[in-house]
N, C-alpha and C positions, 0 to 999 in steps of 0.2 A: 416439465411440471408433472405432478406425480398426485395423485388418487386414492387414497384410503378407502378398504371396504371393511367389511368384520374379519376376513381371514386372507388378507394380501401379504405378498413379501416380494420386495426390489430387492434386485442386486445388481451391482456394478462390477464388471470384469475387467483385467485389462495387464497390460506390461508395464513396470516402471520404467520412467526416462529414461534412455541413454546417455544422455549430454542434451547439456543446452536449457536446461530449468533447473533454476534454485531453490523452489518451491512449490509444493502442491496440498490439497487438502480439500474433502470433500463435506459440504456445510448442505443441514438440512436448515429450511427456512419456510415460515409462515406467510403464507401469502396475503394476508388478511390485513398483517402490521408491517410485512417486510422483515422479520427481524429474526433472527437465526435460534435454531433450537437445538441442532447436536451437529458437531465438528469432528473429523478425523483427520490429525496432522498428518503428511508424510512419512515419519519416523518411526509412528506409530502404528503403519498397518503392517499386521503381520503376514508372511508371505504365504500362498498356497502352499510350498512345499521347503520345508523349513530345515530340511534334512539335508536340501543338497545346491538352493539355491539362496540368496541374502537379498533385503532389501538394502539399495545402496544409498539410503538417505539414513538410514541405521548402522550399517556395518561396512566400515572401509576393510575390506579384503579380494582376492583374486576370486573368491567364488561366485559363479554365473548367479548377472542380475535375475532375478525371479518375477515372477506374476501374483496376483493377487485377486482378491473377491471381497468385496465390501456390501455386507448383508444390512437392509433397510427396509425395515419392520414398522408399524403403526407404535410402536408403544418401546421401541428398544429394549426387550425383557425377555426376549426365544433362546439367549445363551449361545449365538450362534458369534461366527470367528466376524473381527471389524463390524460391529452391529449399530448402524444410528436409528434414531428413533423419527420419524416425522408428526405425532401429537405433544404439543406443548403439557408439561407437567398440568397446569392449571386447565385441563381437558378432563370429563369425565370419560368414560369408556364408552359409554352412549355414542356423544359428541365425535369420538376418535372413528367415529364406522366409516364417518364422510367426510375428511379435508384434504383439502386442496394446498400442498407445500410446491416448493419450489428446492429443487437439489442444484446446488454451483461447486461445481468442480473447479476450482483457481489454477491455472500453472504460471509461474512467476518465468519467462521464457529469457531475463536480463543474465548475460553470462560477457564479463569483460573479455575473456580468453574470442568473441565472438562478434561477427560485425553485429551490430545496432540494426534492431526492426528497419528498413526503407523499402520503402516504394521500387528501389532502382534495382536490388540484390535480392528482394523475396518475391515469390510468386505473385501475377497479380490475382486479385480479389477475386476472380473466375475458374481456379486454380488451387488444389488442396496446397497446402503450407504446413508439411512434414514438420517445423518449428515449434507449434501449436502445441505437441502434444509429448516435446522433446524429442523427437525421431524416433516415436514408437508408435505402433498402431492404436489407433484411436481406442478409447473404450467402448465396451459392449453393455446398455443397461437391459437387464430383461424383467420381466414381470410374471411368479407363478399364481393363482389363484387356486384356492380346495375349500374345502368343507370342513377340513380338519387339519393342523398343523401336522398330525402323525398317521394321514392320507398316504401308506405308500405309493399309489398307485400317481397321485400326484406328483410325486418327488420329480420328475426330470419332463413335469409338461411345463416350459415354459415359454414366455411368448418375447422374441426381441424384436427390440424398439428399433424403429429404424433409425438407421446414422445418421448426424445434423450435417445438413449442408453447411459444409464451410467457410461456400461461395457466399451462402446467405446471412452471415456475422452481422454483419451492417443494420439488415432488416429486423433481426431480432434485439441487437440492441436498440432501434428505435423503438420495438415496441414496448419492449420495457421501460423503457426510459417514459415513456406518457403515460403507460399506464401506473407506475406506479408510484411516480413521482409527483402524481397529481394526491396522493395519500398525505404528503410531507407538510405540512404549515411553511409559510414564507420563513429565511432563516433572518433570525432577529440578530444585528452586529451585538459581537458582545459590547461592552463599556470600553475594558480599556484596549482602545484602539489607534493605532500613530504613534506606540510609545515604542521608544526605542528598548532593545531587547523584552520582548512583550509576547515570545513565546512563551505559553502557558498548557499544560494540559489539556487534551481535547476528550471528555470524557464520551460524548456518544452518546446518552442514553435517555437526552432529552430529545423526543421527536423534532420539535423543533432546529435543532440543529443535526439531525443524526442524518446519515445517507440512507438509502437501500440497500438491506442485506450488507451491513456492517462485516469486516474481516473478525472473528474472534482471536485470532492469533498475531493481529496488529495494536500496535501501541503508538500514539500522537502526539504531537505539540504541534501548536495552531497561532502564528499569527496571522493580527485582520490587519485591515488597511479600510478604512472609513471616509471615501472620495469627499464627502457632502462635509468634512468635519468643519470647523469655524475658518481655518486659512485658506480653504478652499473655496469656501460659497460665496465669496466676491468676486473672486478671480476661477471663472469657470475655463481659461486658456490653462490652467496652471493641472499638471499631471500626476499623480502619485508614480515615486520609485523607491526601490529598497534593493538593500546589499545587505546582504547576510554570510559570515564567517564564520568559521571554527576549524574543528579536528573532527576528519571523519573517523567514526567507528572503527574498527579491523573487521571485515564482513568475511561471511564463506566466499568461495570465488567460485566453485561448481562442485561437481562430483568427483574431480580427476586431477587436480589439480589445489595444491597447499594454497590457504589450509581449506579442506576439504568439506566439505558437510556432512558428513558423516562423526567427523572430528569437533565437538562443540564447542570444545573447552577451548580450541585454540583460536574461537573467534568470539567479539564482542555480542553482535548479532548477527541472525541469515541475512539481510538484506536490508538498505536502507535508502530512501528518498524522499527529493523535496517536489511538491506539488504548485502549481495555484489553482486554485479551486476560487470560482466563483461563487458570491456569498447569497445565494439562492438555493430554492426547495432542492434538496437532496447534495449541494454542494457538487455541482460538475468538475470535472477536471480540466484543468486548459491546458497544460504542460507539463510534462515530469522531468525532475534530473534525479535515476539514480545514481547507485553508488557505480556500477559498472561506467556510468558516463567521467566520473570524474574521476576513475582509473585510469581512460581511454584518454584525459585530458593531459592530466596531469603525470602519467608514469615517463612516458615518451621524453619530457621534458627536463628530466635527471638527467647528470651526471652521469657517466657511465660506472658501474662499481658503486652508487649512491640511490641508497633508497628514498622515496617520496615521503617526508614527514607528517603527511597524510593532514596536511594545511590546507583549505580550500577557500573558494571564494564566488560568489555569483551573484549578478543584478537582474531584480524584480524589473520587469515594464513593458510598457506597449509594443516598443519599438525599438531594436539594436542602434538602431542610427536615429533616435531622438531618445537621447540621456542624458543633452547637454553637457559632455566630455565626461559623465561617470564612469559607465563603462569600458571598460578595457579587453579587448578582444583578445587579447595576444597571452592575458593571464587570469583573465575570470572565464565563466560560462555565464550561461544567458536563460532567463526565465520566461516565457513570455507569458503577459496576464488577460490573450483574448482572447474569445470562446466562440468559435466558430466565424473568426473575421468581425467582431463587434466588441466596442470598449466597455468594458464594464466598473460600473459605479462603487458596485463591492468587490472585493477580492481579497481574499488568505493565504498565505504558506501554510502548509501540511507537511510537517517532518513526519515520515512513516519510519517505521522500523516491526519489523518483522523477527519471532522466535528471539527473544535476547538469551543470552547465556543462563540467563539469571531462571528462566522458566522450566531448564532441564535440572539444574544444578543448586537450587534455591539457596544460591552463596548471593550478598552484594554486589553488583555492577554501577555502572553509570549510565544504564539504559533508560530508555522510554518508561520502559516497559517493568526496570523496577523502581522509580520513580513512583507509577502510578500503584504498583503493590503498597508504596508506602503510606499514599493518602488515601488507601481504598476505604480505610476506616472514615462512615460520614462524620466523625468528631475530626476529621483529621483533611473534610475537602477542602477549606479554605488554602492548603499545602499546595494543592493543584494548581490551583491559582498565584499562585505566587511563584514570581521568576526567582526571587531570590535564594528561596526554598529549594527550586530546582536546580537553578548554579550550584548551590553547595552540593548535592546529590550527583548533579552530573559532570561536573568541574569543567573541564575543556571540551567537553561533547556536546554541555550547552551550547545551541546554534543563540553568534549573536547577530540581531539584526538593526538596522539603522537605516531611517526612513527619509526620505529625497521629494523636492517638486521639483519640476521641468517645466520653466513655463515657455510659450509662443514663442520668445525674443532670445531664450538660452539661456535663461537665467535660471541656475541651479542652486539651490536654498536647500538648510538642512533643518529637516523638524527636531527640535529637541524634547516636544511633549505635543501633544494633540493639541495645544490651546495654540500655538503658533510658529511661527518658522522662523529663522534668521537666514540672511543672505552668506553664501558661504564665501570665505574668500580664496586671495591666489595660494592659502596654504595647503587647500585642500588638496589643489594638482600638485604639491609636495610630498602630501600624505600619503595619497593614492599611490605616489610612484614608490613609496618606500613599502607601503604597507604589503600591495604587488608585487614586489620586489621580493620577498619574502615568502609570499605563495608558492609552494612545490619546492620548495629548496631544503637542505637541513641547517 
């Protein structure tokens, strides 16, 4: 957390990733609303020494990765190299002498080339986790203060901040988590909820539904799942599930390896994944599948000589071994929808997608992310809202989804709209085997 006075200036030092992060970007943010006020992608910071070394989320070549300095200013307007600002536009200059922001650095650390975060193979929690920050030395923030911006005498007094324990991760994300999460209004389910393919746009920007400290460089589709809805609230044994399909994206795969990050054009987006997120203040996370997992799943499973036709498939639920034979272990992956060991009444998928092509290159895609370009005109949100609007736009990337009870006795029922369920029958285990059948194959 970072301090505004009349004549301060942050800065952030450090090395780019080696390997092992897909993404990075350093977001200033209002601690007042939670909500972000100036962003610096990866790609876009330019290096200290530009003469003889490259940033390698910009420039695929053999020249030595480089370092960087990211200058952060009250007002973003000193002209200085990577400059964010920490006072909101809608600040007078008065007001900018005193606030209290909050700076988040994100490294995205999912690399399919790479085992999977565990408990068993990463350091424990007592223990630096050289992962964290790509296999580079942490960064360095420091802090100068003077009397005048053209103080030479100040130029090289500065004060650094001491390095975050990273033993202590745990304790700070609690405390964020209460304190600012107590900001959020209860999140209210949208309407259409239980419908089959009922991913919609997630715009973010109504508190009521928004997180803390929103990604600016993410783009969303959001289904709910509405426990309490009409087929439920007699039969409180009976459990929400869902299965969700499609065609994944083409994503970067790291720094070193086709296709590359550095190389935009020859990927859909950086990074993409599915969530559940609990449908309460600030929307928690319960699970993620990214894209790296359903590499990890699905490549092994080819043919030799035979590429993955980038088909997938995974079930939403409580529980792997109560799905009442939906799930298929052998050919889907698994979502789980509970938050800290407790069943929750609300729960959504959150398709993330991260940098789409479409942001570098402002050519059309099938992303998220130009998707919501398209309805960002409010003559034009009802667009967001609408699946069908967004099937056209995103043809086979649209994730579809389709929504399940499980009740007490095994009886597996398919909703076909929120108002009711029908009991499914034995063609489903026909379906299933064909449709599975087909996951990961060309």
């Amino acid at each position: 957390m970072l301090k505004t006075t009349k004549k301060n200036i942050f800065r952030v030092r450090g090395s780019f990733p080696q390997e092992g992060v897909r993404y990075f970007s350093l977001q200033s943010n209002n601690v007042d609303v939670g909500f972000p006020i100036s962003t610096i992608k990866d790609y876009e910071i330019e290096v200290d020494d530009p003469e003889n070394t490259r940033n390698p989320f910009a420039e695929d070549s053999d020249r030595p990765i480089g370092t960087y300095t990211i200058n952060v200013t009250p007002r973003g307007d000193q002209g200085l190299k990577n400059e964010l600002s920490l006072c909101p536009e809608s600040m007078t200059d008065r007001q900018c002498r005193s606030v209290n922001a909050v700076m988040l650095m994100r490294f995205y650390t999912s690399d399919p080339d790479r085992p999977p975060v565990s408990s068993k193979t990463d350091p424990p929690a007592s223990q630096p986790n050289d992962r964290l920050f790509g296999y580079a030395t942490p960064p360095m923030v420091e802090e100068r203060q003077s009397k005048s911006w053209t103080d030479d005498r100040s130029r090289d007094r500065w004060r650094v901040f001491p390095t975050c324990d990273q033993t202590r991760s745990t304790q700070v994300t609690s405390l964020i988590t209460k304190h600012f999460y107590g900001m959020i209004p209860p999140f209210a389910p949208p309407v259409r909820h239980n419908k089959n393919n009922n991913f919609v746009l997630y715009l973010g920007e109504d508190t009521a539904t928004a997180g803390v400290y929103p990604n600016l460089d993410a783009a969303y589709l959001l289904a709910v799942a509405w426990q309490l809805s009409p087929e439920l609230k007699d039969k409180p044994k009976k459990r929400l599930m869902a299965r969700v399909t499609g065609t994944l994206p083409v994503t970067s795969r790291n720094l070193f390896t086709d296709p590359k990050i550095a190389n935009y054009k020859d990927a859909d987006v950086r990074y993409m994944s599915f969530s559940s997120i609990a449908l309460v203040s600030g929307g928690p996370t319960m699970d993620t599948l990214d894209d790296a997992a359903f590499l990890r799943f699905y490549e092994p499973q080819q043919p030799e000589g035979e590429a993955w036709n980038r088909s997938y498939s995974f079930v939403a639920a409580e529980d792997p071994e109560r799905t009442c034979g939906l799930y298929n272990a052998s050919q889907e992956l698994f979502l789980s929808t509970v938050l800290d060991g407790k069943l929750q009444d609300y729960w959504g998928i959150l398709d993330r997608q991260l940098i789409p092509k479409t942001q570098r290159t402002r050519l059309p895609d099938r992303s998220n992310g130009y998707a919501r370009l398209q309805c960002a005109d409010a003559s034009a949100l009802d667009a967001c809202v609408d699946p069908d609007y967004l099937k056209n736009v995103m043809e086979d990337y649209y994730p579809r989804i389709q929504w399940y009870t499980c009740d007490q006795d095994g009886t597996l029922e398919e909703i076909t709209d929120y108002l009711g369920a029908i009991p499914v029958s034995e063609t489903l285990t026909n379906k299933q085997k064909t449709h599975n059948g087909g996951v990961g194959s060309n």
